[in-house]
N, C-alpha and C positions, 0 to 999 in steps of 0.2 A: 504494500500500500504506500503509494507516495503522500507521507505526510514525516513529517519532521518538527522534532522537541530540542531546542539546543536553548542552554542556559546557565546561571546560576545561584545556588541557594545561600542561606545560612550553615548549612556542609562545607561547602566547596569552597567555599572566599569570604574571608574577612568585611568587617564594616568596609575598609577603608577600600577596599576593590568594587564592592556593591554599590558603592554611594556615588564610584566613578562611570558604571554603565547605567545609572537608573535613569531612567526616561520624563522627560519633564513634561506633564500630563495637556498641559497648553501647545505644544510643539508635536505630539502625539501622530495628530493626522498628518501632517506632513512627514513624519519619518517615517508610517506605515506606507506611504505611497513612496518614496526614496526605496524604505528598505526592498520594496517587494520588485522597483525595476531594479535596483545594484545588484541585486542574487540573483532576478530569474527567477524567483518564486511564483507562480499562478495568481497564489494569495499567504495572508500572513496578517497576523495579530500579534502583540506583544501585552504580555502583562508585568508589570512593573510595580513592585511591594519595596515596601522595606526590609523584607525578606527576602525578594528573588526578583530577577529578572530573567524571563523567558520568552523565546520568540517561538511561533506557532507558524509551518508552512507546510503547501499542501504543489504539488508540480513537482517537474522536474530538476529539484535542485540539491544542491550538493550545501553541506553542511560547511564546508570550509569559504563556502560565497558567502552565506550567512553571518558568518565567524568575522570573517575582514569585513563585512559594513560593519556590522558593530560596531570593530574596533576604529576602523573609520571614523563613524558618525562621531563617535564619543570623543576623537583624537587621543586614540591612545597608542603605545607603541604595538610594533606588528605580535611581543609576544606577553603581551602586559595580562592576557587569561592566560595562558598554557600554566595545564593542573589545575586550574580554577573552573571550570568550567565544560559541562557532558553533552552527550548529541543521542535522542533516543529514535528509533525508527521504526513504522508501521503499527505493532499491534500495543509495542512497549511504551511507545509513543500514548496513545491513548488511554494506556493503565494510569501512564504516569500524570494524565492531564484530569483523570479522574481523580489518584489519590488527592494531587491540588486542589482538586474543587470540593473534596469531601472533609476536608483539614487532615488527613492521613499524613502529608508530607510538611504541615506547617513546624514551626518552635513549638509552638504552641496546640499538642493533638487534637484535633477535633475543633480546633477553635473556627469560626463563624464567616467571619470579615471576608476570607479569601473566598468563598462563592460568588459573595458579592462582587471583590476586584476582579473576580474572573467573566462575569456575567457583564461588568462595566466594561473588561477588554475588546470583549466580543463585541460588545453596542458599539464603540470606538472605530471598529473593523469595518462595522457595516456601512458606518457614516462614512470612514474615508474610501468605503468602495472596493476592499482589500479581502475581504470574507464572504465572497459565495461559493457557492460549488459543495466542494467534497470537508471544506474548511468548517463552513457553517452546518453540515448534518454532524459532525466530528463534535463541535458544540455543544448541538442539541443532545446528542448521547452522551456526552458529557452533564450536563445539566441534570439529565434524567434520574441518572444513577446517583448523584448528590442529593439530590433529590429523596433516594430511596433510602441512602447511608441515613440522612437526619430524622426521618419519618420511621425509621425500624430497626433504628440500634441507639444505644444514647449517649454517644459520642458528642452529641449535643448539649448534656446536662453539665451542671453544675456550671455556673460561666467560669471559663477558662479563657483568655487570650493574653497577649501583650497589655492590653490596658489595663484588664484587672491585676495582671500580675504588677504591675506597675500602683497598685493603688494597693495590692497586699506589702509589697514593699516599707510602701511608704507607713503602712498599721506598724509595722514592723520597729518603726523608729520614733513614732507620734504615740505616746501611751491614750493619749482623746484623742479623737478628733472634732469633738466638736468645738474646741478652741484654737481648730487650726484654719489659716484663709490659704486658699489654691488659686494656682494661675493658673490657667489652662490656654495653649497658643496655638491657635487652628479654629477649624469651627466645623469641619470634616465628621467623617463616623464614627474613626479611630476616637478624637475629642469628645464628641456626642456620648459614644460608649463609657470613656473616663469619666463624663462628667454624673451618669448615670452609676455609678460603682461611688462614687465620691459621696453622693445625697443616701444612696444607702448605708453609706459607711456612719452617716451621719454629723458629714465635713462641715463644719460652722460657717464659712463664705466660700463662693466660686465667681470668679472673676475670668469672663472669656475673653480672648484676646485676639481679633482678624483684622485681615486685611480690608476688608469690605465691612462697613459699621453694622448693615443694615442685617447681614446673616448672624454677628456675633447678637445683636439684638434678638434674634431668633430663635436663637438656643438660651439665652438669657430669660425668656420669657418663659422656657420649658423646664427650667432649673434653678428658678428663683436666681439667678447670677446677676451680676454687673457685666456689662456689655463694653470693652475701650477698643480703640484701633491698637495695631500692631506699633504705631510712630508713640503711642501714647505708654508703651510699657516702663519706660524710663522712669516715667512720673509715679507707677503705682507698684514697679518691683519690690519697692520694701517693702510692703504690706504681706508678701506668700511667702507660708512655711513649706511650700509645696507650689514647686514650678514644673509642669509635666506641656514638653512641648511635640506636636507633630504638625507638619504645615508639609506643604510641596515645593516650598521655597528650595531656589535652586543654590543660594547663598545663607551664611547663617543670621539668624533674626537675633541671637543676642551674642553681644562680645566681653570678651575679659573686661574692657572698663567700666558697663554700666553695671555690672555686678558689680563691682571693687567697691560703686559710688553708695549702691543699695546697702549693702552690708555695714558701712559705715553711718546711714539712716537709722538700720537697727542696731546698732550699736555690737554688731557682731555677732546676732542670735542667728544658728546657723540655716543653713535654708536647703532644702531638699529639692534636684532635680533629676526630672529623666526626662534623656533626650529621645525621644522611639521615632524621628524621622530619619530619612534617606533619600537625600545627604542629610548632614545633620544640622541641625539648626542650630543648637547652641555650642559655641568655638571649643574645642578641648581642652585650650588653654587656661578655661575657667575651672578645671579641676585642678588647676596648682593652687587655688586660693586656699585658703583655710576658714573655715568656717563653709564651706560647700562642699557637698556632695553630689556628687555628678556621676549618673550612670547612661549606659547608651541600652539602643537595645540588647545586646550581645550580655551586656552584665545582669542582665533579667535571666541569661537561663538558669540558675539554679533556684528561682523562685517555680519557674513554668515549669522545670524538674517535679518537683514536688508536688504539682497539679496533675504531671502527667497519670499515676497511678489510678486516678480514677476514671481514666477512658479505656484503656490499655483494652481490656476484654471487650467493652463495645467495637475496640480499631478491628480484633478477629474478626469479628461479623462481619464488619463492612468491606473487609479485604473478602472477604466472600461474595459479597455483594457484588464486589467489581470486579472480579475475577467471570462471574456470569455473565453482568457488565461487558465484556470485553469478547468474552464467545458470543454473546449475541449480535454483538456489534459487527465483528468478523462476518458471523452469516447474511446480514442482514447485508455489509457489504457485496457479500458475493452472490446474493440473491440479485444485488442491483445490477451489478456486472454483468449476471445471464439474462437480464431486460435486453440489451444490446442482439444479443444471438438468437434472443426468441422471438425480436421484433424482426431481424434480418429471416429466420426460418417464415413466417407467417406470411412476409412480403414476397418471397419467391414462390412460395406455395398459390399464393395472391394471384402472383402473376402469371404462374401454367394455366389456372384454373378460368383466368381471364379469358386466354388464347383458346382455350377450348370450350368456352360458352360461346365469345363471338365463333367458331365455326356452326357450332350448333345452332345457333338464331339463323346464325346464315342458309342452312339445310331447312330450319323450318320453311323460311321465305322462300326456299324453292319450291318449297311443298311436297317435302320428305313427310312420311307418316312420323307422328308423335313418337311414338313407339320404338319405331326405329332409329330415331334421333337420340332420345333418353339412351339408350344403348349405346350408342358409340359414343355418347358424352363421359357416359363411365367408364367406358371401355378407355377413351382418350386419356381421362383425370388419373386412373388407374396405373397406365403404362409413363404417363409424365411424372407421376408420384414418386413411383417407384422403380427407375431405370437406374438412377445413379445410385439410391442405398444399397440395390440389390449388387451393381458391377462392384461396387466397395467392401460390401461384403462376402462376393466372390472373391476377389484379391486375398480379404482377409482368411477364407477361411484357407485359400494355398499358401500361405505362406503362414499358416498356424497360428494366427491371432485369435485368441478366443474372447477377447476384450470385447472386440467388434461384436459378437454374438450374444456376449452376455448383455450389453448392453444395450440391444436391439431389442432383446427377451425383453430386457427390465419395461424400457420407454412403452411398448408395444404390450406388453401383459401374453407375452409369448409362451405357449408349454416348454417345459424344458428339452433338452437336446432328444431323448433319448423317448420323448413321448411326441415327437412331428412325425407323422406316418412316412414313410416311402414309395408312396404310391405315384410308378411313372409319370400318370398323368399333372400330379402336382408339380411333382420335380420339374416339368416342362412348364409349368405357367408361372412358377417362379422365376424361371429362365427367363420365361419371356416379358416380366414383371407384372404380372396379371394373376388374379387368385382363381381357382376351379371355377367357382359362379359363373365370374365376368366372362372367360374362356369359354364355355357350355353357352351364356347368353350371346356370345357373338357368332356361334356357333350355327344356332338357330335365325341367327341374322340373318347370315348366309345364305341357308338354305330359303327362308322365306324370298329372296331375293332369284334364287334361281326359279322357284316354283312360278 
């Protein structure tokens, strides 16, 4: 199956590799349409996480075309992935695009968000015109089976993701929370979700923080929160014991100095962050300060460790799940496949059948009897049918292919070898690709014809 998986995760490559191929969600459509003439590819999607970056293509192309736009597009050197980075094809391909959609292959098992980022990749595909075909049913079976993972095993429960871990963290170091105030810098799902884990936890203030006033207001009104722009964080940093940013920002939104300046507002009460975007948003250089705490997403796995044991026996299921998943998809492809040969079989069948109605009309207008027209019309459909299976299966059966015969039995509902009579006359109307009836009925043609 020409489709093709190349990419890489939280496995393979470090923050600091992943945050250099991640794809900037604004610039999206145009690199789907770049990527997919630079390779060659038919079609192609890209889904881009903080997690992973993966390209999705379906044609005749070769994985290493794929490989150098990338490293192209991003300016990177010709070997800045090599060991960072895998290439899955055809059926592997597919497993693999289901574990992603089902959170089987996330940090975080089973966690939620990456259906979503994958369902948003595909929409992205469609708009730039990059996903139809064989692309888009790959999708839809893809969907399907996520679908069934979350609906029949519970791989779903207990919230687990990056955000909660990131707000279990933070319980972690805060004895209350309800005397603590949170920033939160985004206004995205990943934010959405934190801020939702935060009101549970029973966090005293949440302060949202975007680039656009009018969305942070939005989430402000769903969260009891305060709403400021991204330009205004300067002004309100002191106030959070808890700074948890994710945004798509391609640059980072806070730097070593405006913390240095915050910190000195609180008089050095220290302050809690996590960075969970990709690139990252907050400079690393802020973890030299003292009195801060700066984690990226990479230092959250051994909280999502410790979450992982409660899916683990849901993950069996679902790896079951998509393992059927993956046979069915198979067949269903190959069902599709013999669409082709059954449409080309029916259109030749189409067209003897044609050839031998128009003689037949023709013989009626001369004013052949009915009778004897119906006759040779079968007679004709008969001998056109069956001239060429029969001389193919003569061939086969001298040169000992018993393929051809078995599988003439099967299509046909034939007795087996050793139960077809021998009877001369058959043998001969085989020969001449006409069955006894037809043979006997032209038979009597004839003769009404001499009488």
């Amino acid at each position: 199956m020409p489709l093709i998986a190349l990419g890489i995760n939280h496995r393979t490559a470090s923050l600091d590799i992943r945050e250099r191929v991640a794809f900037a969600p604004d610039q999206m459509i145009v690199s789907l349409q770049r990527g997919r003439e630079a390779s060659g590819a038919d079609n192609l999607a890209i889904l881009s996480t903080c997690n992973r970056t993966e390209l999705y293509a379906t044609g005749s192309v070769e994985h290493s075309a794929l490989l150098a736009w990338m490293v192209d597009h991003h300016q990177l050197p010709a070997d800045a992935l090599d060991g960072n980075y895998y290439v899955l094809e055809g059926d592997t391909a597919v497993q693999h695009m289901m574990k992603v959609a089902s959170g089987l292959d996330s940090m975080v098992l089973g966690e939620p968000q990456i259906l979503g980022q994958m369902k948003s990749s595909y929409a992205v595909a469609q708009k730039a015109g990059t996903a139809d075909g064989l692309l888009s049913q790959v999708f839809q079976g893809v969907f399907a089976i996520a679908k069934r993972v979350r609906s029949e095993t519970a791989i779903g429960q207990n919230p687990v993701s990056v955000a909660y871990a990131a707000v279990s963290l933070a319980q972690r170091i805060f004895s209350s929370m309800k005397e603590v105030s949170a920033l939160l810098i985004g206004a995205g799902e990943t934010v959405e979700l934190l801020a939702r884990h935060l009101r549970e936890q029973g966090v005293g203030e949440i302060i949202v923080a975007n680039r656009t006033l009018a969305r942070a207001q939005e989430m402000a009104e769903i969260f009891s929160a305060e709403a400021i722009l991204l330009s205004d964080i300067p002004e309100h940093l002191h106030r959070a014991d808890i700074v948890i940013s994710s945004t798509a920002s391609q640059l980072p939104i806070l730097g070593k100095g405006a913390v240095e300046s915050a910190l000195k507002r609180r008089r050095h009460r220290p302050i809690f962050m996590v960075d969970i975007a990709v690139p990252r948003d907050i400079e690393p250089q802020v973890a030299q300060l003292d009195d801060v705490y700066l984690y990226t997403v990479d230092d959250l796995k051994e909280v999502i460790e410790a979450n992982l044991r409660h899916r683990e026996d849901a993950a069996g299921q679902a790896e079951t799940i998509i393992s059927q998943g993956v046979s069915n998809w198979r067949s269903q492809l190959r069902g599709q496949q013999a669409v082709g040969t059954i449409r080309a079989f029916r259109d030749k069948l189409g067209a003897m059948r044609d050839v031998e109605l128009d003689k037949a009309l023709a013989s009626v207008a001369q004013g052949q009897p009915a009778e004897q027209v119906l006759r040779q019309l079968a007679h004709g459909l008969t001998n056109k049918f069956l001239h060429l299976p029969t001389t193919r299966l003569k061939r086969a059966g001298e040169q000992g292919d018993s393929d051809y015969m078995n599988w003439t039995r099967d299509l046909f509902d034939l007795p087996a070898a050793g139960e077809i009579s021998s009877d001369s006359h058959s043998q001969e109307s085989v020969r001449q690709g006409a069955g006894p009836n037809v043979a006997a009925a032209n038979t009597d043609t004839k003769k009404r014809d001499k009488q």
